[in-house]
C-alpha positions in Angstrom: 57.9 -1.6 14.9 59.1 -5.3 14.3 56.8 -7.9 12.8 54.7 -9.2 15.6 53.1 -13.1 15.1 50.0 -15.6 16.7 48.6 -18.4 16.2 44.6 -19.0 17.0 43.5 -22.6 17.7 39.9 -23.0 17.1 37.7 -25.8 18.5 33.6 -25.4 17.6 30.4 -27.6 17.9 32.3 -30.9 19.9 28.6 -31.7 21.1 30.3 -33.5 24.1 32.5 -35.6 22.1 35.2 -35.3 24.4 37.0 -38.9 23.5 37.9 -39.7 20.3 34.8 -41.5 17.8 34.5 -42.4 14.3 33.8 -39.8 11.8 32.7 -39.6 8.2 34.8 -38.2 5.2 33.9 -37.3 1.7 35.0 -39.2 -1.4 34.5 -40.8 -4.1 31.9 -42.9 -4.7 30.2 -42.8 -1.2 31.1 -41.4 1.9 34.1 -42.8 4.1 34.3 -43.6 7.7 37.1 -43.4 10.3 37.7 -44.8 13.8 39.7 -43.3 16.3 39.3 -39.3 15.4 39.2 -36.4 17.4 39.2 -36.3 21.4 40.1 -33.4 23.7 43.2 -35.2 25.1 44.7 -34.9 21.1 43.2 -31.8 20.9 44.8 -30.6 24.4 48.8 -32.2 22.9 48.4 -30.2 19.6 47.8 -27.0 22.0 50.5 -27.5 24.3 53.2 -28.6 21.5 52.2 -25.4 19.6 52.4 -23.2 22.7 56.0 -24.7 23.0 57.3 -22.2 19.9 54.4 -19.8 19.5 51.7 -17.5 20.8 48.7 -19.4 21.4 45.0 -17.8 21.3 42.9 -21.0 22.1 39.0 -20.5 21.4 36.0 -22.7 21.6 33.3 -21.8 19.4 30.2 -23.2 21.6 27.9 -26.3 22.3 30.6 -27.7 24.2 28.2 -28.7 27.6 25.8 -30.9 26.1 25.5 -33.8 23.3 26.9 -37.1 24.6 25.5 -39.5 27.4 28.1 -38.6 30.5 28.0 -35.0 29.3 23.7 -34.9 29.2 23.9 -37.4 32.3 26.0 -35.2 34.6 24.3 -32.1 33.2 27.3 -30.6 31.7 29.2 -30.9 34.8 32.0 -33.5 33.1 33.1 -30.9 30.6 34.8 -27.9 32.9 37.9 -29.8 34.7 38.8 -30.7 30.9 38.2 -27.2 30.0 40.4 -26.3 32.5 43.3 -28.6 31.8 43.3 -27.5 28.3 43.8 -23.8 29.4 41.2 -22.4 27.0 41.7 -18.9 26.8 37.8 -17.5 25.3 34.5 -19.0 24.5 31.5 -18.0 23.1 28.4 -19.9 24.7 26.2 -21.7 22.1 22.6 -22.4 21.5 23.1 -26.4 22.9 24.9 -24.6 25.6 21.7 -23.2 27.6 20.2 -26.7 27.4 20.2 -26.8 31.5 19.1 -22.7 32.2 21.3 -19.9 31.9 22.2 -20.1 36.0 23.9 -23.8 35.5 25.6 -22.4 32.1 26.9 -19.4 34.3 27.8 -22.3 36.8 29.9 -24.6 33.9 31.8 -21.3 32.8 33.1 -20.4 36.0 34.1 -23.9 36.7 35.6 -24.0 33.4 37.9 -21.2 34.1 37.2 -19.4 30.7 36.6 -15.7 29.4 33.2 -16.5 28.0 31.6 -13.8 26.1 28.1 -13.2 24.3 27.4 -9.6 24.0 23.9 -10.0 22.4 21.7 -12.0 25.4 20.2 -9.9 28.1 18.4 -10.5 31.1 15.1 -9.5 32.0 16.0 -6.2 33.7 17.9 -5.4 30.6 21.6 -6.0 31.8 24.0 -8.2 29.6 24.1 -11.7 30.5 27.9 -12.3 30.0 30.6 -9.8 29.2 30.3 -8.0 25.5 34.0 -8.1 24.7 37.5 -8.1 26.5 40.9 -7.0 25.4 43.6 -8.8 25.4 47.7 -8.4 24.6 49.4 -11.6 23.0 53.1 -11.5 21.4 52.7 -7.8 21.8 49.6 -7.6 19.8 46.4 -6.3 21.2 43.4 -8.0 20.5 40.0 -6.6 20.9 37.6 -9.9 20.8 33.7 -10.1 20.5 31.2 -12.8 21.2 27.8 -13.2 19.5 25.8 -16.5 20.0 22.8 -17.7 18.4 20.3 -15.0 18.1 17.2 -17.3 17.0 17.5 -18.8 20.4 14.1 -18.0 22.0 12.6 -18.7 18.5 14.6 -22.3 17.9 15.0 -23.8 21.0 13.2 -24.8 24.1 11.9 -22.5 25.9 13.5 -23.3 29.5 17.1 -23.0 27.2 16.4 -19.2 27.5 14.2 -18.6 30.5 14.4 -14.9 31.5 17.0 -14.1 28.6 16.5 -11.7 25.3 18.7 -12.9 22.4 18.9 -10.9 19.1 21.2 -9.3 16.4 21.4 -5.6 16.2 24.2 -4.9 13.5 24.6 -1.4 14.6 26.0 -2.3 18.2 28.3 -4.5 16.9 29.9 -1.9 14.8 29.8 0.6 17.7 31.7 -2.2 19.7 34.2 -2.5 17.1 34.7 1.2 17.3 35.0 1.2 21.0 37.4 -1.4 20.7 39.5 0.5 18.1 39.3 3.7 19.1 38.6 3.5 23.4 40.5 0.7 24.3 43.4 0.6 21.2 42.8 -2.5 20.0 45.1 -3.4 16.6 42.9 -6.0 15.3 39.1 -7.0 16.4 37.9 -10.6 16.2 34.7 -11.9 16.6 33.4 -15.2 17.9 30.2 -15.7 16.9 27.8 -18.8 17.2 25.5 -17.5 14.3 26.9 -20.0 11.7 28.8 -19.5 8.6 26.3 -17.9 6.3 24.9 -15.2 9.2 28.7 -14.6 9.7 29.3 -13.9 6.0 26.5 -11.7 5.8 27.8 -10.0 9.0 31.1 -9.6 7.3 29.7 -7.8 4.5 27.1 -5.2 6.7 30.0 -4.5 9.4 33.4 -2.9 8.5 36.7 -3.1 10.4 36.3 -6.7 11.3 39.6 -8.4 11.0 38.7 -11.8 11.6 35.2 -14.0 12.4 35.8 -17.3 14.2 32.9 -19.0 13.3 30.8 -21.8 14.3 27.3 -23.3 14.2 26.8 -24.9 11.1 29.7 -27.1 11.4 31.7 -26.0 8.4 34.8 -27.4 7.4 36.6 -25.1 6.1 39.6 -26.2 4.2 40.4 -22.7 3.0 39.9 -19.3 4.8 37.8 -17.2 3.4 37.1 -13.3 2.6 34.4 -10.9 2.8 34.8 -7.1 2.6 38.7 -7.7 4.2 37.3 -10.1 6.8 38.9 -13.2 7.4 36.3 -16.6 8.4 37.3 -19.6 9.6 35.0 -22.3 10.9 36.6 -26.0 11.5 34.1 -28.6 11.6 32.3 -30.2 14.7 32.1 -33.6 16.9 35.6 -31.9 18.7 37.1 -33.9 15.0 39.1 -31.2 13.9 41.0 -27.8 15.0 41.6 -24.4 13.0 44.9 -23.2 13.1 45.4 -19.3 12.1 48.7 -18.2 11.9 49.2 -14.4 10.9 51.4 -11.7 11.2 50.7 -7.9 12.0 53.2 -6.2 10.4 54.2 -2.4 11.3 51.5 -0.6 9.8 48.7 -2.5 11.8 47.9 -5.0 9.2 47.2 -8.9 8.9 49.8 -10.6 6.2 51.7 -13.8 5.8 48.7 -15.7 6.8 49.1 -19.6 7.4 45.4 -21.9 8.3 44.9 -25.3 8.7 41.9 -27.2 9.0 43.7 -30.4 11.5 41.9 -33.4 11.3 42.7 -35.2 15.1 43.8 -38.3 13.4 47.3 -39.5 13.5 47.5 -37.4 16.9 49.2 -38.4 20.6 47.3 -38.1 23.5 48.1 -35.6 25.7 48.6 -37.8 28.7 47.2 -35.5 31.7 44.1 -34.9 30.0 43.5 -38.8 29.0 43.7 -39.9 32.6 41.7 -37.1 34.1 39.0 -37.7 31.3 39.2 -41.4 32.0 38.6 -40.4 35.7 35.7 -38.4 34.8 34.0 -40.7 32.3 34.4 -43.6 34.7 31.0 -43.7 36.3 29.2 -43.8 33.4 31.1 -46.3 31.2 29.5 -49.3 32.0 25.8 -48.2 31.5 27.1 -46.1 28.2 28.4 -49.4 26.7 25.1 -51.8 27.4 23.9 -53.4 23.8 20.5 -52.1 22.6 21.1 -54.4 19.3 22.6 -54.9 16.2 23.4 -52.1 13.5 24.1 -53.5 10.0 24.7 -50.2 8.1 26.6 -47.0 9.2 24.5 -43.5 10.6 25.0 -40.3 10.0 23.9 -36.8 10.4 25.9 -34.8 7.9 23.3 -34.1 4.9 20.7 -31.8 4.7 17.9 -33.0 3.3 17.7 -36.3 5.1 20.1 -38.7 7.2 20.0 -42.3 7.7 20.5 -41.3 11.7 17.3 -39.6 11.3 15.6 -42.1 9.0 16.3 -44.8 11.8 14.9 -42.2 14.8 11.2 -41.5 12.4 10.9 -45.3 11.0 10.7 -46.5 14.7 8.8 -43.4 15.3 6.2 -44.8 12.6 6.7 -48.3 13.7 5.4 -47.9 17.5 2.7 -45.1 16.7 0.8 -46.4 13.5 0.3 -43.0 12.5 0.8 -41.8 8.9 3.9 -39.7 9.3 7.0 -39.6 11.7 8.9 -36.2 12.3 12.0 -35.7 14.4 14.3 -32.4 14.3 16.3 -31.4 12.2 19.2 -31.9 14.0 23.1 -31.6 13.0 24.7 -32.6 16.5 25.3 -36.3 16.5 29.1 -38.0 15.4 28.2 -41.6 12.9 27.8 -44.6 14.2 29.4 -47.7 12.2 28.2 -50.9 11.9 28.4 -53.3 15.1 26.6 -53.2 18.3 24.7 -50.2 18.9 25.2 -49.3 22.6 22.9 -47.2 25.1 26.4 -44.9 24.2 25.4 -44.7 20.4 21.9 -43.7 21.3 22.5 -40.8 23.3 24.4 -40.0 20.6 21.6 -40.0 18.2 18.9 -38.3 20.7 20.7 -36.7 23.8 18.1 -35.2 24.4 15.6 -38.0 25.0 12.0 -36.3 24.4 8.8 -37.9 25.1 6.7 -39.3 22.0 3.1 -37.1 20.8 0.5 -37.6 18.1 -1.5 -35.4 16.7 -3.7 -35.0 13.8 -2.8 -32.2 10.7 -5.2 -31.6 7.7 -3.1 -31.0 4.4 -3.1 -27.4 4.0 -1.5 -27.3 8.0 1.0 -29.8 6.6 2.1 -28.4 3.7 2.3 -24.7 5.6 4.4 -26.4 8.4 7.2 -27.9 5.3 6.8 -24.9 3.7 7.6 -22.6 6.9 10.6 -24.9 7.4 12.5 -25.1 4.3 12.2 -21.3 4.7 14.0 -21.8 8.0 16.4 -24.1 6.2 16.6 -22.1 2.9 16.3 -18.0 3.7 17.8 -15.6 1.5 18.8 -13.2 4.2 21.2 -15.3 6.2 19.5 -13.8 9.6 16.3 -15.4 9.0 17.9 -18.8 8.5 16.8 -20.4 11.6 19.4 -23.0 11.8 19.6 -27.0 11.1 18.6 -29.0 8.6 15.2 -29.9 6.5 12.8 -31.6 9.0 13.3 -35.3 9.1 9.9 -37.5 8.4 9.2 -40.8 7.5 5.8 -42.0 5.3 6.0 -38.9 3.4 8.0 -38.0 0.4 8.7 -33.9 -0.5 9.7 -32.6 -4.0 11.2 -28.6 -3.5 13.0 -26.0 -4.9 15.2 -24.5 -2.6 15.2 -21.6 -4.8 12.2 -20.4 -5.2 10.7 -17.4 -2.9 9.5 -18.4 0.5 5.8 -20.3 0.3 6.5 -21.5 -2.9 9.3 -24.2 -2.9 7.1 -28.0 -2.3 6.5 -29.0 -5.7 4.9 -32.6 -4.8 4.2 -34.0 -1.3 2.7 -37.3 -0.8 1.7 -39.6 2.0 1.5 -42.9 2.3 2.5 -42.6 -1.6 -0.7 -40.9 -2.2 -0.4 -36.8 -2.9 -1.6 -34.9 -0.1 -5.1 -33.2 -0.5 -5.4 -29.8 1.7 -8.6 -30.8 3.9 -7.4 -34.7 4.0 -6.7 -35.3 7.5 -3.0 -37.3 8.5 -2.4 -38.9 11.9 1.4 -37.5 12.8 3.6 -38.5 15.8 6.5 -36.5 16.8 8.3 -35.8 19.9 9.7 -33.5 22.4 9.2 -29.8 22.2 11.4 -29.2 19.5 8.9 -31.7 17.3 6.6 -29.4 14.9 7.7 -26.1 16.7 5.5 -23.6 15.7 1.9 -25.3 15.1 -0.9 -24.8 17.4 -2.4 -28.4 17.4 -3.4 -30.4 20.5 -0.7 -32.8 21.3 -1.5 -36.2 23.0 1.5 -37.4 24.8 2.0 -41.7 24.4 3.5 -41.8 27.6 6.8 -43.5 26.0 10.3 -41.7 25.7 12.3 -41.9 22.5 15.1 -44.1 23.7 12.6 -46.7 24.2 10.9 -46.3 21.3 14.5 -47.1 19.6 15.5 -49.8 22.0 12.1 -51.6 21.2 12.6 -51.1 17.2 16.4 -52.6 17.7 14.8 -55.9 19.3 12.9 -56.6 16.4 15.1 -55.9 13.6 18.0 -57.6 13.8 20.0 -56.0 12.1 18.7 -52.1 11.7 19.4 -50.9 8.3 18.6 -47.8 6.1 17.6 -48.4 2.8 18.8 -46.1 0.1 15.2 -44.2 -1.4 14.7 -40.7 -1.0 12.0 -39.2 1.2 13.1 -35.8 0.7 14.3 -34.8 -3.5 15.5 -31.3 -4.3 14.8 -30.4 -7.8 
């Protein structure tokens, strides 16, 4: 049997960055920032040109229906005709995905004209909410692919995201489906898509044999390099729709992966595929003039990409703090949300920061509830066994500075906390504002609503500084 050859394209976490945006590289001394990266019409002229001389497996990896203003706006209902156009072949759905109920999600993915697959959400009667897996033939190769999404869903997320749906991770059906696709439906090489991020998907890679390759997204991983566990190849490339993975590989006459090529494409110095940059031009249309009203003046660049603490974030809880008095600000721990460079900040640039818009609460917290609550979520953040890792970052906060080790067993990490520069005493009560549902998940406390939303809490703290800035000090220090 002659050497048979694909190519996957990967696209993960875009967040509804569907035109192109700056984004932020590492270097040396400080962080870097680009204009004019990414964009599905670049993304949709890499695809076709490749498609041209090989064949093509194009994936998306999730969270592609929600995270920008039209996208939020029109309820995900922008992002299928471009789907479409691009001629995805598979998706799995992720946890950003379910944002307007698993009916309207069903909706978007028929519209979208995509294989969608997620074979570890059910309904309430039991039955599989989307298709487990699906076989497909490409360049005389048979394929048997998997989808897995976020399993913490129920736990992590708002609860109308997974009204009437079960979410988990049972290891042992996955291996049973990659026997049934190996052995029942003859399937050379088995891939999984999974929304679980990177380190669930190592782990995953190490419990399950036979896995050939793990598309992987989530945690927004750039992967420069491929990497192995237990003869399983992972790829993850990235997020903000900045970047593709390209895996090209070989299965050779014995039924085996070699000569393997990957790329991790920055969307940079990229054409525009010209049928998709009109129809998204078309699409974005209606909402361009409200998306590019000033709110005010930014003087230093935002970001989302570190774990501890952001300046994005730092902006989001000082104003937070500013409009509530109270003695601490916390917002989510997000990781969706592409920088935003210095310039006018636009009613654009802050659904880019807070798509989701929640409504502003205080409430009160002795010490000992405090210090549980940080403790609880650096577990989340920190979790030895990948599947307890409940996904994003280290709660942001303003007013209160943490000390941790990120090492040390669960319970036991906060080393120093302070408020107000003054160490927290356990039966000291603290005034705390927050805001949506997502804001302190998982503590019983009453919660007073202020009646204000968070975009106006920002648009108010952007009139009176002029402009906003993010000083360097550290709220949050790992030791």
């Amino acid at each position: 049997m002659p050497s048979r050859r694909i190519t996957i394209v990967q696209q993960n976490d875009s967040h509804g960055y569907l035109w192109s945006h700056p984004e932020l590289f590492w270097a040396a001394p400080s962080p870097s920032f680009k204009q004019g990266i990414g964009g599905f019409a670049k993304t949709a002229h890499v695809v076709k040109e490749l498609r041209k001389r090989e064949n093509v497996l194009f994936v998306d990896g999730g969270d592609v229906f929600h995270g920008t203003g039209p996208v939020v706006l029109s309820q995900g209902a922008v992002v299928p005709p471009l789907l479409k156009a691009m001629d995805i072949d598979v998706m799995v759905p992720g946890n950003w995905d379910f944002a307007y109920g698993p009916e309207k999600l069903l909706q978007l993915i028929l519209e979208s004209d995509v294989s969608a697959l997620a074979s570890n959400v059910r309904d309430s009667h039991g039955n599989l909410f989307l298709p487990p897996y699906i076989v497909m033939d490409l360049g005389g190769i048979r394929m048997g692919l998997i989808g897995l999404t976020y399993s913490e869903e129920s736990q992590s997320m708002p609860k109308k995201f997974s009204q009437g749906l079960t979410f988990d991770i049972d290891l042992e059906q996955v291996s049973q489906a990659v026997s049934h696709l190996r052995e029942n439906d003859k399937a050379e090489i088995v891939i999984v898509l999974s929304h679980m991020g990177l380190p669930a998907d190592l782990q995953l890679a190490r419990d399950v044999p036979n896995i050939d390759i793990i598309l992987s997204a989530h945690s927004h991983d750039r992967l420069h390099r491929l990497m192995k566990v237990n003869g399983t190849l992972v790829m993850q490339s990235g997020a903000n729709g900045s970047f593709l993975g390209i895996l090209s590989f070989t299965v050779n006459s014995q039924g085996r992966i070699d000569d393997i090529e990957h790329q991790l494409l920055t969307l940079e110095h990229v054409d525009d595929d010209k049928n998709v940059a009109d129809l998204l031009r078309q699409l974005l249309e209606p909402y361009q003039e409200s998306m590019e009203e000033p709110i005010g003046q930014l003087g230093t660049p935002l970001h989302r990409m570190t774990v501890l603490e952001a300046p994005m974030d730092d902006v989001i809880t000082d104003a937070y703090l500013a409009y509530s008095e109270a003695d601490i600000a916390f917002s989510h721990g997000w990781r969706y949300g592409a920088p935003i460079v210095p310039g006018v900040f636009t009613q654009g640039d802050l659904y880019g920061m807070l798509p989701t818009n929640p409504e502003l609460f205080s409430t009160e917290l002795d010490g000992a509830t405090l210090h549980d609550f940080l403790e609880k979520n650096l577990e989340n953040v920190f979790a030895s066994n990948p599947f307890d890792q409940k996904g994003g970052y280290v709660v942001r906060s303003a007013g209160l500075i943490m000390a941790f080790r990120s090492y040390n067993p669960k319970g036991h990490r906060i080393e120093y906390l302070a408020v107000n520069n003054q160490e927290v005493k356990m039966h000291k009560t603290y005034r705390v504002v927050s805001a949506g549902p997502q804001g302190l998940k998982g503590i019983d406390v009453p919660r007073h609503s202020l009646n204000i939303k968070a975009h106006d809490v920002l648009r108010d703290y952007f009139k009176r500084h002029k402009p906003v800035t993010v000083s360097n000090s550290h709220r949050v220090i790992a030791l």
